[in-house]
Structure formats: C-alpha cells, structure tokens
TIKELO-275663 format. One record per residue (C-alpha): residue in one letter; z, y negated, x; residue number from 1. Coordinates in pm, 1 decimal. Layout:
% TIKELO-275663
   resn          Z          Y          X   resi
      A          Z          Y          X    NUM
...
This chain:
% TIKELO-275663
   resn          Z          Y          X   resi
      X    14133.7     1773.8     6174.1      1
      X    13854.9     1982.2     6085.5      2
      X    13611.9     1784.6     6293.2      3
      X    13800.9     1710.4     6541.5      4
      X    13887.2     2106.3     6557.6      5
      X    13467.8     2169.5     6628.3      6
      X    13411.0     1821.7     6846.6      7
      X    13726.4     1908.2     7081.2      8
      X    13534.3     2244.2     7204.7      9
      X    13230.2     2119.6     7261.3     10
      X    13273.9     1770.9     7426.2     11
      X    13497.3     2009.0     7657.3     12
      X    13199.7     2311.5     7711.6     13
      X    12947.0     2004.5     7754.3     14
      X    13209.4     1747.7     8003.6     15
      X    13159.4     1468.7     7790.2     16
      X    13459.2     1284.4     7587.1     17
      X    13280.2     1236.3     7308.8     18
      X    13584.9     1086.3     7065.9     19
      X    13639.5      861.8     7400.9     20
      X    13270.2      700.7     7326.4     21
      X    13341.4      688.2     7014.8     22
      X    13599.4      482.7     7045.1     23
      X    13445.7      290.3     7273.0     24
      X    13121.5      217.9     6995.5     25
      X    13350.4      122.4     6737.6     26
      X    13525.3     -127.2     6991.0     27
      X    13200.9     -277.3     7122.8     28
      X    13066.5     -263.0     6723.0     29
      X    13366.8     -497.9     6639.4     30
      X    13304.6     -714.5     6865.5     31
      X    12941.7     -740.8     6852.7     32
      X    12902.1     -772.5     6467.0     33
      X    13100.1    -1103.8     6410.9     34
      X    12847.5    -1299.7     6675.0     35
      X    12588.5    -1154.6     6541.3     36
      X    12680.4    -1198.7     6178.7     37
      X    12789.3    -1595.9     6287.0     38
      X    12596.6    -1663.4     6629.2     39
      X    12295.2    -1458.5     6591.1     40
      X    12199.9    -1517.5     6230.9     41
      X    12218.1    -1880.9     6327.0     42
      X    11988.9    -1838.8     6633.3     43
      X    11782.8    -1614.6     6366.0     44
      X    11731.2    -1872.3     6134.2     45
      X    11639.0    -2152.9     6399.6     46
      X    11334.7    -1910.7     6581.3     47
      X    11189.5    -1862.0     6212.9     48
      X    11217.2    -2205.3     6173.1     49
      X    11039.5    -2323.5     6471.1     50
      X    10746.9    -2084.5     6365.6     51
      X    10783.0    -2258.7     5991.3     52
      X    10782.7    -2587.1     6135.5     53
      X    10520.1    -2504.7     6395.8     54
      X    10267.9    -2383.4     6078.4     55
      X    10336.8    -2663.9     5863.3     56
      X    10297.9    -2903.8     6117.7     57
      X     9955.1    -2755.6     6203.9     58
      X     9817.7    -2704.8     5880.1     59
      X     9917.3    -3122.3     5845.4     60
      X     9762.8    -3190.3     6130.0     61
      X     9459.2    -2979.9     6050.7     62
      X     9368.9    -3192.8     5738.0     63
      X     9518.1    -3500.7     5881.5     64
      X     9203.3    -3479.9     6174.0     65
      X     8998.6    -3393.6     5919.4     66
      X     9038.8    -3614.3     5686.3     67
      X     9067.9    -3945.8     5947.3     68
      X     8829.3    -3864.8     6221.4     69
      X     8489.5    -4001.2     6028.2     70
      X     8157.6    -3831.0     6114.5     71
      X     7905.7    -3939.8     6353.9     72
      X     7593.2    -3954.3     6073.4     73
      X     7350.8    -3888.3     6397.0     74
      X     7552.2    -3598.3     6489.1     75
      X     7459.9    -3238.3     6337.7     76
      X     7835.2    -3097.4     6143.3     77
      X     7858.4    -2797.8     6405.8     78
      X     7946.4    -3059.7     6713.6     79
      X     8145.4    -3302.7     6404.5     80
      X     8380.4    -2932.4     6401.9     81
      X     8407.8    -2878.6     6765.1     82
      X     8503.3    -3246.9     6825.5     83
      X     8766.6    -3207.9     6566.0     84
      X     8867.0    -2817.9     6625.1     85
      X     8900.1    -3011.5     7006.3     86
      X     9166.8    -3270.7     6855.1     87
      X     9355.2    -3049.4     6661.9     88
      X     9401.9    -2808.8     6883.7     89
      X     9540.4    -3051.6     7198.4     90
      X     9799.7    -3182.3     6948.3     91
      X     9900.6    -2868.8     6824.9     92
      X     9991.7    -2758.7     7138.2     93
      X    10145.1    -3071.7     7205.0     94
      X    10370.0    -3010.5     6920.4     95
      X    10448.4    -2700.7     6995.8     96
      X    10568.9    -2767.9     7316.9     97
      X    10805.7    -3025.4     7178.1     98
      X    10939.1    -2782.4     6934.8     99
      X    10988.4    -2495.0     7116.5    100
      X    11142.5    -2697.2     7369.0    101
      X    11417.0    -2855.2     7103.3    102
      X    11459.6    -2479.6     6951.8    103
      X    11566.3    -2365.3     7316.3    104
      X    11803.2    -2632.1     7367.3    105
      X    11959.5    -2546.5     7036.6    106
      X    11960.4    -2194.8     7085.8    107
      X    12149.8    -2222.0     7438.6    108
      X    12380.6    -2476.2     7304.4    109
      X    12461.0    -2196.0     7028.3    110
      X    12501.4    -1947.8     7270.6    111
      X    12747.4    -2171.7     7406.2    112
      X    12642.9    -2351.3     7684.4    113
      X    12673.9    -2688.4     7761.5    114
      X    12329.7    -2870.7     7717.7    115
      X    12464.1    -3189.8     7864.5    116
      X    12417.5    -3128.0     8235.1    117
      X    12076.4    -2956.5     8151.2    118
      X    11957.7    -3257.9     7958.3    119
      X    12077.0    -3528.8     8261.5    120
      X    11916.2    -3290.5     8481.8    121
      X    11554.5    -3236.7     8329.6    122
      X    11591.8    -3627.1     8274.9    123
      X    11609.5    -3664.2     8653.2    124
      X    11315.2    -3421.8     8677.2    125
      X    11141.8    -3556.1     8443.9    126
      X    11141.5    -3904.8     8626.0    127
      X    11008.7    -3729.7     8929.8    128
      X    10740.9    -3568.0     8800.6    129
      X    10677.6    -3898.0     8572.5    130
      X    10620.9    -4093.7     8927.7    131
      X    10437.3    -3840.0     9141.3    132
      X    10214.2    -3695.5     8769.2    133
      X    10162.2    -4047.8     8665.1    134
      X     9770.0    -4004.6     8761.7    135
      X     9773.3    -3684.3     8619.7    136
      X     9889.6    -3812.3     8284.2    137
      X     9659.1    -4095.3     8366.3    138
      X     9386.9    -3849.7     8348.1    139
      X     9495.6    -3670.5     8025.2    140
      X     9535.5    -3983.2     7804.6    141
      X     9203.8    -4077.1     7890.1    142
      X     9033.7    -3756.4     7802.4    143
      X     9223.0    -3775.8     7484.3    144
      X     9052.4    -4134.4     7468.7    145
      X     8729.6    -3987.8     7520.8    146
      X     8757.0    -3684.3     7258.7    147
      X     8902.7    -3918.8     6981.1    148
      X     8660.6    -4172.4     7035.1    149
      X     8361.9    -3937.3     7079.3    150
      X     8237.3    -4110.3     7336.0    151
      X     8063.0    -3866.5     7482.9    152
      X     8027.0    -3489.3     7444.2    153
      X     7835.5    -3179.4     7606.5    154
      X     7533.0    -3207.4     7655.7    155
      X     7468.9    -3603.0     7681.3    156
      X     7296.1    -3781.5     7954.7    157
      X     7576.0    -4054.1     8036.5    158
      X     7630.9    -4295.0     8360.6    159
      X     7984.3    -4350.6     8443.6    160
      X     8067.7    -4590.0     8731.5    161
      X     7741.7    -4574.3     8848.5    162
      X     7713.3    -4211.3     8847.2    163
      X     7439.2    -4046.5     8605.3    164
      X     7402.7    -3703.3     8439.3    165
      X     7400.3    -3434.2     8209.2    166
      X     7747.5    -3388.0     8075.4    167
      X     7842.5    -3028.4     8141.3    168
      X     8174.4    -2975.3     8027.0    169
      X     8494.5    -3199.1     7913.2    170
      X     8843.5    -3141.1     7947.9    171
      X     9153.9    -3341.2     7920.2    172
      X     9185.4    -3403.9     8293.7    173
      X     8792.9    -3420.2     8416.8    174
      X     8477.9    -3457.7     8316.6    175
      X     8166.6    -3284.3     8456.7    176
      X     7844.0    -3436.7     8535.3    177
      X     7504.2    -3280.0     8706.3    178
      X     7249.2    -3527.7     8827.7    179
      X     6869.2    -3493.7     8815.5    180
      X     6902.7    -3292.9     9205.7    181
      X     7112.3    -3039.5     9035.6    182
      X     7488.1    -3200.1     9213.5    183
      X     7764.2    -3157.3     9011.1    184
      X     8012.6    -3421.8     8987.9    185
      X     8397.7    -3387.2     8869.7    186
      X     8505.1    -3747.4     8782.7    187
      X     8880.8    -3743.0     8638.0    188
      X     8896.4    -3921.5     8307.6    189
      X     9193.3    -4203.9     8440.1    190
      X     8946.2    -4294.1     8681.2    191
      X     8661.3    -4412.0     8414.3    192
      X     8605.2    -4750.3     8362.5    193
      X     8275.4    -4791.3     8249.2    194
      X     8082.6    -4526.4     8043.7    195
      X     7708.4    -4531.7     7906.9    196
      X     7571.5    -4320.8     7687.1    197
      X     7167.8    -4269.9     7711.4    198
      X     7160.8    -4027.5     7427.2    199
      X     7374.4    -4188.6     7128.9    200
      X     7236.8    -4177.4     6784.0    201
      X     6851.5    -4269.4     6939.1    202
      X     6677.1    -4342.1     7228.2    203
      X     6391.0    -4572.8     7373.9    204
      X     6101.1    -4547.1     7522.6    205
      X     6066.1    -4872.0     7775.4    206
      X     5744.0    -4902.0     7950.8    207
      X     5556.0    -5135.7     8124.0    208
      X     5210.8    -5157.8     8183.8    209
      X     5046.9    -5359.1     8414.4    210
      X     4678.2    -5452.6     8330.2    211
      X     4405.6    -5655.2     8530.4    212
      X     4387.0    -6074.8     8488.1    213
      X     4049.9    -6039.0     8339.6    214
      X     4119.0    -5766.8     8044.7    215
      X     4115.6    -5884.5     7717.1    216
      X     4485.4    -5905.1     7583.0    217
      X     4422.8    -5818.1     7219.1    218
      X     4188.5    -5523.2     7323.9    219
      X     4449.5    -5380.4     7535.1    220
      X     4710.9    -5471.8     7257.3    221
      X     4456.2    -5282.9     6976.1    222
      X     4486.8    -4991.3     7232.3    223
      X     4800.0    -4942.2     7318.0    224
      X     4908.6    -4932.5     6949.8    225
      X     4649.8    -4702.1     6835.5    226
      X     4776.7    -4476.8     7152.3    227
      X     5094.7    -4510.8     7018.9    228
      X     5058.1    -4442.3     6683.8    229
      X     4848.1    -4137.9     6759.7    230
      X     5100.2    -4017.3     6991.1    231
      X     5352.1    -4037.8     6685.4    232
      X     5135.0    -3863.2     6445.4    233
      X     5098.4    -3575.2     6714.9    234
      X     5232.4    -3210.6     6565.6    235
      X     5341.8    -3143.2     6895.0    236
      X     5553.1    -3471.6     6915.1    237
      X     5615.1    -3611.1     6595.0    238
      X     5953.2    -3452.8     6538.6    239
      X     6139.2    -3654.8     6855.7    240
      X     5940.1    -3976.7     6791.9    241
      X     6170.5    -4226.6     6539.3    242
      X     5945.9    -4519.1     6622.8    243
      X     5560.1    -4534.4     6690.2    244
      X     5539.2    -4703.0     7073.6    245
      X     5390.1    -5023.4     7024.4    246
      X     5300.8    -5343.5     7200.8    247
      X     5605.0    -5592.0     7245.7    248
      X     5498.5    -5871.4     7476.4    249
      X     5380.0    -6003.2     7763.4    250
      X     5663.2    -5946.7     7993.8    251
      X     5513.6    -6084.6     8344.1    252
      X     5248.6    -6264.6     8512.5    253
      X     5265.1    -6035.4     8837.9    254
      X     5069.6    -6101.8     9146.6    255
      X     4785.1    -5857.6     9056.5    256
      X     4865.8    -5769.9     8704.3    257
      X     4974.9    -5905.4     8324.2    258
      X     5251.2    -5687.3     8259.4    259
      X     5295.2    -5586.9     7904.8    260
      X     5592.6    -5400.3     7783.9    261
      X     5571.2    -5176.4     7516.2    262
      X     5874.9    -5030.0     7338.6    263
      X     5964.5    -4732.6     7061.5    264
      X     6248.7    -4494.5     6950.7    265
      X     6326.9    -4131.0     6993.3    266
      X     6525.7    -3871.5     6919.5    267
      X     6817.3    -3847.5     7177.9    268
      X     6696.8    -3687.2     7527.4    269
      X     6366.7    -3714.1     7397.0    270
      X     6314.2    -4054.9     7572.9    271
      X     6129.8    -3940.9     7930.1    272
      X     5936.3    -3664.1     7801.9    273
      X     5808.5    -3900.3     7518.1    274
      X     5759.7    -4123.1     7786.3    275
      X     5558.3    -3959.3     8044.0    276
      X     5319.5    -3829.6     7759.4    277
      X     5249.5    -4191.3     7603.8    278
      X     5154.0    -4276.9     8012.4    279
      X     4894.6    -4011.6     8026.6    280
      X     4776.4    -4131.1     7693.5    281
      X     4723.8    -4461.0     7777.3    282
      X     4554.1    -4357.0     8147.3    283
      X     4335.2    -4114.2     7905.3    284
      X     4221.7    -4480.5     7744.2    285
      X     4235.1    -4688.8     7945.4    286
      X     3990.3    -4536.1     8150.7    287
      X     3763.5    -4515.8     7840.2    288
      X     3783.5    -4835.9     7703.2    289
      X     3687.6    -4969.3     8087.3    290
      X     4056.0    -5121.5     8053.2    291
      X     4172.7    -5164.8     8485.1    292
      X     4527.3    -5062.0     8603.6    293
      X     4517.0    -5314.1     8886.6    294
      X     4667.6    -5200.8     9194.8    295
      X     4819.3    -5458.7     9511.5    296
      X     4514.6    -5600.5     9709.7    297
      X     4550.5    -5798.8     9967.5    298
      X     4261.9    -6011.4    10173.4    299
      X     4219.9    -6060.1    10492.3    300
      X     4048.6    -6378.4    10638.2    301
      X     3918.4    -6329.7    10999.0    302
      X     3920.3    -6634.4    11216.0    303
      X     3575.1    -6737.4    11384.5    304
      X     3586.3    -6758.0    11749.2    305
C-alpha cells in the first residue's frame, strides 16, 4: 500500500501507468521464461554444439592431413605446409558448411516449423543447381585432385593440354598459367586432361650438337665432357647442376652434321639457364680445339652451254 501510495502520484504527474507496465512485464515474463527455459536452452545447447563439433572435427582433420599426406622429399617443408594448410582448410570449410547447415534445420524445426516442405524444396533446388553447376563442381573436384595429389603447385613450369607456363596461382575452380610472352591463361581444373610437370623433383639438360663429318668423334667426346664437368665444378653454377652434362650418343647422321646428344640433371627451373651456359661453353671450345659446327651448304652445278 505503501508503494503503491508513492507510485500512484507519480505515474499520474509523469502520464505514464506505470503498475499497467508492470503488469504487462510480468505477463510477457511468464510467458517468455518457459520457452526459453524449454525451447531456448535446447537451441542453446545445439549452437555450442555445432562450434564443439566444428573444433573437434578440425583439430581431427588437422592431424588426419598431417599425418596421411606423405612429403614430397624434393620439396623444401615450407611448400609440404602450404600444400597441407591448403587441404585442411577446403575440408574444414566443407564441414562446416554441412554442420551449420544440419544445426539450422534443427534449430527451425525447434522453433517449430515444419522442415519437411523446406527439405523437398532445397531437394528440388538442389537438383537444379546439380544440372546447370555440374561443370562447376566439375571444376572443384579436380582442383581438389590437383592439391591432394600435388601435382603441381606455384611456381612450376607445367604444360597442360598443350598449353605451357609458369604456374601463377591455384584455386579450386582454375588454374593460372603465364607463357614465355608474358599471356596469362585461366584453364578450369574439370577441363584438364593432360598435365606435365617440367620442374618435378629434377630437371634435364637435353642438347644436341651437331659436329662436322670429318671431326674426330672421341676428341669431340673428350671435349664435351671436360666442358661439362667444368661447367659443374663452376662456383657460379655448381649449386643447380645434379649431374655433370656429358656425352650420350650419337643421335643422327644429318645431312651436314653427326649429331651428338649430350644429357645431365638440374635443379628444377634450372634446366635452360644451365643450358644456354653449357652452349657457350662448348662454342668457347670448340672454336679452340679447331672442332667445326657445320652449317647447311648446298652446291650448285652450272650446266655448260
């Protein structure tokens, strides 16, 4: 009575029934409290146990990549993690669309609505989009292809379907190539049928040389090791050469030439710089041990009148 003695006079002075909202908080208070105490505890307990779900699945899937993918031994450990940081992210996001997904359908059908017609209807959709995205998921599976398989990362010089470059970048849905004139080529990874790698664990030098009919073979053979060998020994060059270039074989009897084809390994990407050296080497002495680089002749016979 007492408080109702000092509210009365004010919520009059101010215009405002305050024992009417009062009421009115207490009536909206009972109602609110037993969904939230049944309803939205529930609803509580399934959003913390997405997020629960969500960690513990990525922490397996973490070691799980970890522990499967094996290491490329010619690959350095900082591309080995970004290949596999790669991986676990795509399927962590993969599997957190799929439970986030089944945490909203359980939270609407605890709100009370009736997931039924939503589910037949996001089937429907889902066939749609299955037949007009199927290149689309074309596109992602094989970028997953790629990444798991490590066929191919930034960086490498790679050919696929004919087309040649420097991989730029690699995504689920494309991959990126620049060729030697600087064009940059997207190439979607469903579309990839054939890929080759020039810069996988090693490379090779692969020259021939074509030298005159009358050298003599083991002369030139004597110098194009020792050119070789020298080239390997090099401070400069030592570091991308695996293999010392050395004489093979005879690989042709041309029309003007014996062509000899001499062969070595490199470091990846190392191949045409290692390559273009080893020529001027071999120009350097050839020319010094009177060795001939024939070129195409041709003679003429003039008829006599």
């Amino acid at each position: 009575m007492v408080v109702e003695a000092v509210i009365l006079p004010f919520s009059a002075a101010v215009g405002v029934d305050i024992l009417g909202m009062r009421d009115i908080i207490q009536n909206a208070f009972q109602f609110i409290w037993p969904w939230l105490s049944g309803h939205g505890l529930r609803i509580g307990i399934i959003i913390i146990g997405a997020v629960v779900v969500q960690r513990i699945a990525g922490s397996f899937v973490d070691k799980f990549i970890r522990r499967v993918i094996k290491p490329d031994q010619f690959s350095d450990p900082e591309s080995e993690k970004r290949r596999e940081d790669t991986l676990i992210k795509i399927i962590d996001d993969i599997l957190g669309i799929f439970i986030w997904v089944a945490a909203t359908l359980i939270i609407l059908s605890e709100i009370g609505l009736n997931i039924g017609p939503l589910l037949a209807g996001a089937g429907v959709i889902g066939i749609a989009i299955g037949f007009g995205g199927q290149y689309l998921i074309s596109d992602f599976l094989g970028g997953l292809s790629v990444i798991l398989e490590n066929q191919y990362r930034v960086g490498d010089i790679i050919c696929i379907n004919g087309t040649c470059g420097k991989v730029e970048d690699v995504s689920l849905r494309i991959t990126t190539l620049r060729d030697l004139d600087g064009t940059v080529h997207y190439i979607s990874n469903g579309n990839i049928k054939q890929v080759s790698n020039r810069t996988r664990q090693f490379a090779r030098v692969n020259l021939n040389v074509g030298v005159a009919y009358h050298s003599d073979l083991e002369k030139v053979i004597a110098v194009v090791n020792r050119v070789g060998q020298e080239l390997a020994e090099d401070v400069i060059w030592r570091e991308q050469i695996i293999k010392p270039p050395q004489f093979l074989r005879v690989e042709d009897f041309a029309d003007s030439a014996i062509v000899i084809k001499i062969l070595g390994e490199t470091k990846p990407l190392s191949q045409w710089d290692v390559t273009g050296e080893l020529r001027k080497r071999l120009k350097i002495a050839f020319d010094k041990e009177g060795i001939e680089i024939p070129f195409p002749q041709r003679v003429v016979h003039q008829a006599k009148g």
